[in-house]
C-alpha positions in Angstrom: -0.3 9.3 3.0 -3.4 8.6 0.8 -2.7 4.6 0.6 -4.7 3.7 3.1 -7.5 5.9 2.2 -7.6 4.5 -1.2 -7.0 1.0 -0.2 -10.2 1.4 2.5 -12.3 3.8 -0.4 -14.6 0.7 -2.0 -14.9 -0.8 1.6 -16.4 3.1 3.1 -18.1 2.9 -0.2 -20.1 0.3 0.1 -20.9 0.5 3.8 -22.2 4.2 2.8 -24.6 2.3 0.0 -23.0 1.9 -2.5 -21.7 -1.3 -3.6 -21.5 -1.0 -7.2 -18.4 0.7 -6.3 -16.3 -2.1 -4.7 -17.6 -4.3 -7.6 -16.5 -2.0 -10.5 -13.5 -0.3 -9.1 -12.1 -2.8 -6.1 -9.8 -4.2 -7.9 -8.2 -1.0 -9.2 -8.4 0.4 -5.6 -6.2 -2.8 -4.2 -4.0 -2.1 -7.1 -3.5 1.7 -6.4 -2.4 1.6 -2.5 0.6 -0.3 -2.7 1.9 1.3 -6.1 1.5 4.3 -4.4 3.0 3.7 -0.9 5.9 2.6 -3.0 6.3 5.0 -5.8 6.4 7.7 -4.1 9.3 6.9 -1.7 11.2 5.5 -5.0 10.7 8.6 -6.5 11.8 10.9 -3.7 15.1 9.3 -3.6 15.5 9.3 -7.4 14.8 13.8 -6.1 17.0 13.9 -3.4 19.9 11.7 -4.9 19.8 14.2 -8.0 19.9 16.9 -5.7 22.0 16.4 -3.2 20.0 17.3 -0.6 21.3 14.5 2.1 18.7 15.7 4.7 15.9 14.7 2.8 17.7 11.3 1.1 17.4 10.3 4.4 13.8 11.0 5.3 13.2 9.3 2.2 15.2 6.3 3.2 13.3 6.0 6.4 10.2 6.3 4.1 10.6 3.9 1.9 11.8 1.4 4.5 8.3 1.2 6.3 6.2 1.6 3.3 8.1 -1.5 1.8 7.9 -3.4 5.3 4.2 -2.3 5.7 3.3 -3.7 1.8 5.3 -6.8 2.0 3.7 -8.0 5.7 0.7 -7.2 4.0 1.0 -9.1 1.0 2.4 -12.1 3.1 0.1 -12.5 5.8 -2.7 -12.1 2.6 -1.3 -14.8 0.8 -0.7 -17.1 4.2 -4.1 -16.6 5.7 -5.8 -17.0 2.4 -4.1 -20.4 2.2 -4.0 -21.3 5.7 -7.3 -20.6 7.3 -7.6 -21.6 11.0 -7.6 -25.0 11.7 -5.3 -26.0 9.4 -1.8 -26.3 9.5 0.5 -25.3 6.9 
């Protein structure tokens, strides 16, 4: 639930004054949101698979469905807009 807080954290940084932030620690910050919207899915059904416990399997599933869907848009429409910027067609 913190992924998008972290992945937003040098942007409020710098619009609060301080840039040095997005500059030293952006890149760590872009890194951090997506390893954790997915880790912690995987790792809840690695738990509940252990476990047992089909209830939460379940939620997990769910979970990890929409924080894969949610990274992977994001990572395509990045890469396509970066390379296709209007005007142009790809």
């Amino acid at each position: 639930m913190a992924s998008p807080l972290i992945l937003f954290a040098p942007a409020i940084a710098r619009a609060m004054g301080f840039p040095w932030v997005m500059e030293e620690f952006g890149s760590i910050f872009w890194w951090a949101a997506p390893t954790g919207a997915m880790v912690a899915p995987a790792t809840g059904l690695v738990v509940a698979r252990i476990g047992r416990r089909q209830k939460a399997l379940r939620r997990f599933v769910i979970m990890a469905t929409l924080s894969s869907a949610l990274v992977l848009a994001a990572w395509v429409f990045g890469v396509l807009l970066a390379e296709c910027p209007d005007g142009y067609h790809c």
